[in-house]
N, C-alpha and C positions, 0 to 999 in steps of 0.2 A: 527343802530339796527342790530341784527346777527340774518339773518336767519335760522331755521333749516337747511334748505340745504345746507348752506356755512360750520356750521361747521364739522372739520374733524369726520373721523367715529370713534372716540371714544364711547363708551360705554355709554347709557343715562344714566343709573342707575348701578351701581357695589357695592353689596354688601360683602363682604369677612366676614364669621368668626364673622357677628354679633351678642351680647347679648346685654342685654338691664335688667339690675337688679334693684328695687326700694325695700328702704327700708320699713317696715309695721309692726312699733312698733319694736320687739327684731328679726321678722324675716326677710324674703327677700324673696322679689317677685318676681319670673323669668321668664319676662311677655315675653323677644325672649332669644329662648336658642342657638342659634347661625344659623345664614341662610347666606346661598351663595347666590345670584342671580345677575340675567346678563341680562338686558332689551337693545336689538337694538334698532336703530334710528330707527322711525318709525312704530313701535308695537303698538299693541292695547290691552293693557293685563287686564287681569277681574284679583283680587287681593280678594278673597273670604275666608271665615272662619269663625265660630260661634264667637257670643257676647264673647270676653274675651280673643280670640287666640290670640293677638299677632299685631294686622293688624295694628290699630291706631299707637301705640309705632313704629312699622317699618313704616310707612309713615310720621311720626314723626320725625327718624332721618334721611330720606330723603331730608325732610324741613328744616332740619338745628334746628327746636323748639329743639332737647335734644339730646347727643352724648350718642355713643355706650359704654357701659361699657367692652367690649371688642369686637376687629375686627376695619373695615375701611368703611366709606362709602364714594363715591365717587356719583358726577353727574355731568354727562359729562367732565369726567376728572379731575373735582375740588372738592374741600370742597362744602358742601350744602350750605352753607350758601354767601360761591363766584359764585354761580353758580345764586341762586337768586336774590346777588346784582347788576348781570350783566344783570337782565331780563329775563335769560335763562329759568324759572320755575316759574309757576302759577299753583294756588290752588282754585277748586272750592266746597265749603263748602255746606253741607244739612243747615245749617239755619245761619242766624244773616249776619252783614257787609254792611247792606241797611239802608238807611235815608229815612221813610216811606213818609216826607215832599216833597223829592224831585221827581220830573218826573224820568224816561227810560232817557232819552236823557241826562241830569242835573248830572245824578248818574253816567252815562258812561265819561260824559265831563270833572267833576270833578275830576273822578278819573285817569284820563289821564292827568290831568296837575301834577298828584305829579311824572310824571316819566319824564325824558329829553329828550326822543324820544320814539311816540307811533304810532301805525297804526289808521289813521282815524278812529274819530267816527262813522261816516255814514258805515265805511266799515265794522265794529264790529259788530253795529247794525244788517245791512245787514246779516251777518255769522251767529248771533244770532236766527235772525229769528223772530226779534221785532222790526225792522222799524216801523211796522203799529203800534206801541204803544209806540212808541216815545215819546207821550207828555203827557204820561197815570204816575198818579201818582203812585210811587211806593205804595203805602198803598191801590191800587185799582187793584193791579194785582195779578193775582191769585197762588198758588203754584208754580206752572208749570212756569207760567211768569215768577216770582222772579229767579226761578230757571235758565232760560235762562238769566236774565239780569247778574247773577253771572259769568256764561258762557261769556256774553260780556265782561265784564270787564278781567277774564283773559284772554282772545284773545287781549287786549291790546298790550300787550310788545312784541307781537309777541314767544312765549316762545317756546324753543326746546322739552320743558315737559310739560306735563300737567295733575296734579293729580287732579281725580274727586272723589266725597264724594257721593254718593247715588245721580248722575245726574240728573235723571230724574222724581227727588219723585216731585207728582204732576202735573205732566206732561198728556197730551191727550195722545190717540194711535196715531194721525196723529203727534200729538210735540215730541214723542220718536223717532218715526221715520224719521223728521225730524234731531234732535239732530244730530241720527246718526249718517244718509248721511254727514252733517257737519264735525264731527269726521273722517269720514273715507275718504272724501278731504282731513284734515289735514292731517292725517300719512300719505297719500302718496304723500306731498308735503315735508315729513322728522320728524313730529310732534308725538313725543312720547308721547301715552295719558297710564294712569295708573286708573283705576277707582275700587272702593268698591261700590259692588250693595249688596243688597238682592232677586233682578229681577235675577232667576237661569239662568231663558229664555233667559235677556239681553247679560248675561256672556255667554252663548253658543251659542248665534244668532248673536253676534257681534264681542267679542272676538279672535282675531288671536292667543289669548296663555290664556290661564288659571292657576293661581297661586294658590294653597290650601293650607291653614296655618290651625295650630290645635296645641293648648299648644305650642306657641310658636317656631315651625318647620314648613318645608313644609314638604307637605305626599305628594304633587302633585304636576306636572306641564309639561303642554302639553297643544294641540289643546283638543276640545272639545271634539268631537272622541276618543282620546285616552283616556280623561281622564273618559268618561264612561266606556268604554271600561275595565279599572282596575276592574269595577264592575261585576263581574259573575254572569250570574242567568238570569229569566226572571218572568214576574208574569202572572200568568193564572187568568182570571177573569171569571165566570158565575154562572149561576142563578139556585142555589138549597137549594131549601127551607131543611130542618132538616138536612142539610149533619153532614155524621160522621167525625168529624175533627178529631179526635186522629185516624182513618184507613188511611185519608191523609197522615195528618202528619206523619204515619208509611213507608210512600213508601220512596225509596231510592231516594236521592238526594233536597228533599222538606227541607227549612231551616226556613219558616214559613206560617202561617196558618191564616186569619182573616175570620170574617165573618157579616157581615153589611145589616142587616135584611136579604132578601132570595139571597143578593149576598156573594158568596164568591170567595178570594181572597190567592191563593196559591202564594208563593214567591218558586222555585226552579232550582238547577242548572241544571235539566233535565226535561223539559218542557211536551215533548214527552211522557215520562212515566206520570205525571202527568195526559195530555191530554188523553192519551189511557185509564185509570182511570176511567177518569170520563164521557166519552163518552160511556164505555163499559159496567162499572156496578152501576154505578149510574142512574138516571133521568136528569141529569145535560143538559141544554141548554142556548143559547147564549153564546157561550164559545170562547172567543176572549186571544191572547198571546201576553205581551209588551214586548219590551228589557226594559234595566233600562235604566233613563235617566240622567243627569243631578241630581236632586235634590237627586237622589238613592246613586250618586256617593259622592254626599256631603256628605249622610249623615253617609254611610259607614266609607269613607276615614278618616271624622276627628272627629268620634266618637259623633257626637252631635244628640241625638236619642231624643231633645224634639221637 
């Protein structure tokens, strides 16, 4: 079996110049219009974007399931598809791939005999964080469980990759964080994990890199930090009942304006003025100012405002 750590430091993931075109009746669908990207050994990278960008189709031809209509994909210096026959790459899916028949323990053992060298069951388990349901049938395990058992199974082959599909749907606050800590043993034992959340919180509180896809491109890609950071602005929140939102909205540098029974919610690039505003001539109180965060930067960068 080839450990992360033994192999050389090629590149886990190298994308060049990829598209990804499907035909739809007379016209053509241009689900990646071409992305670079370059994942170290070892990373932890959140891989985010609205329903439709692009994310499935490029995790897609990382798995070897569909080739690039143009460009190269590479994993770990191979074809996707030699890079999985060697073990190198496991896939952990939001639903299906379970025999609800079988036990935790049955479903891990079984599926370690279809490979020719695997890492102990017990020790999988153990990683997983499902020992103690070992003998628990799959059809009596809860979201969260299933979720983790998937997790064991690709911790089998010991894999230099490791792409995850919405981890922890299902999961407790103590099983996510759990999971985690798991996760971030592995990469720094060489284990490239690649995961798609809709948890904004998970991709910034775990994430060593963030990837933003949107129609097919990246618009993004950095530490979490930086990539709110793209976002300007901040939002002033406090409590005034009949406020004049178009006097607001009229001050210099305000880019929007809500108002949600006696709160209101200023979005603007100069906080300051806003604050002196409404502290001064208004009756406004409880007036508290956020940076943006995370979810602000999504929803700016890749244009998805539902």
């Amino acid at each position: 079996m080839t450990s992360p750590t033994t192999l050389t430091r090629v590149a886990a993931v190298r994308l060049d110049g990829v598209t990804k075109d499907f035909a739809n009746g007379k016209q053509t669908v241009h689900a990646v219009r071409g992305i670079d990207l370059e994942l170290q050994q070892g990373e932890i990278v959140a891989f985010l974007g609205p329903n439709g960008a692009g994310k499935t189709t490029t995790i897609d031809m990382i798995l070897g399931l569909s080739h690039p209509t143009t460009g190269t994909a590479r994993v770990l210096g191979l074809e996707p598809r030699q890079a999985i026959a060697r073990g190198l790459v496991s896939a952990v899916m939001q639903t299906g791939g379970l025999l609800k028949d079988l036990t935790v323990r049955e479903t891990v053992t079984y599926t370690a005999s279809l490979f020719a060298d695997t890492r102990p069951v017990a020790e999988v388990l153990e990683d997983a964080g499902i020992t103690d349901i070992a003998d628990r049938k799959v059809q009596k395990c809860s979201g969260g469980e299933q979720q983790r058992l998937r997790f064991a199974m690709a911790l089998l082959s010991d894999p230099a990759l490791l792409l995850l599909d919405e981890p922890t749907t299902g999961m407790d606050v103590e099983g996510r964080r759990a999971f985690w800590s798991a996760i971030r043993r592995d990469a720094e034992q060489g284990r490239t994990v690649l995961f798609a959340t809709h948890y904004l919180e998970e991709a910034d509180q775990y994430a060593d890199r963030i990837v933003l896809i949107s129609h097919g491109r990246i618009v993004a890609d950095g530490t979490g930090s930086e990539i709110k950071a793209l976002t300007s602005g901040r939002t002033i929140r406090a409590t005034l009942p009949d406020a004049d939102t178009d006097a607001i909205a009229a001050l210099d540098g305000v880019t929007g304006v809500e108002v949600r029974g006696d709160a209101l919610l200023v979005h603007a690039k100069d906080s300051d003025t806003v604050a002196r505003h409404l502290l001064t001539r208004t009756v406004a109180r409880d007036l508290e100012i956020t940076s943006h965060g995370l979810e602000d930067a999504f929803i700016s960068l890749t244009g998805d405002h539902r």
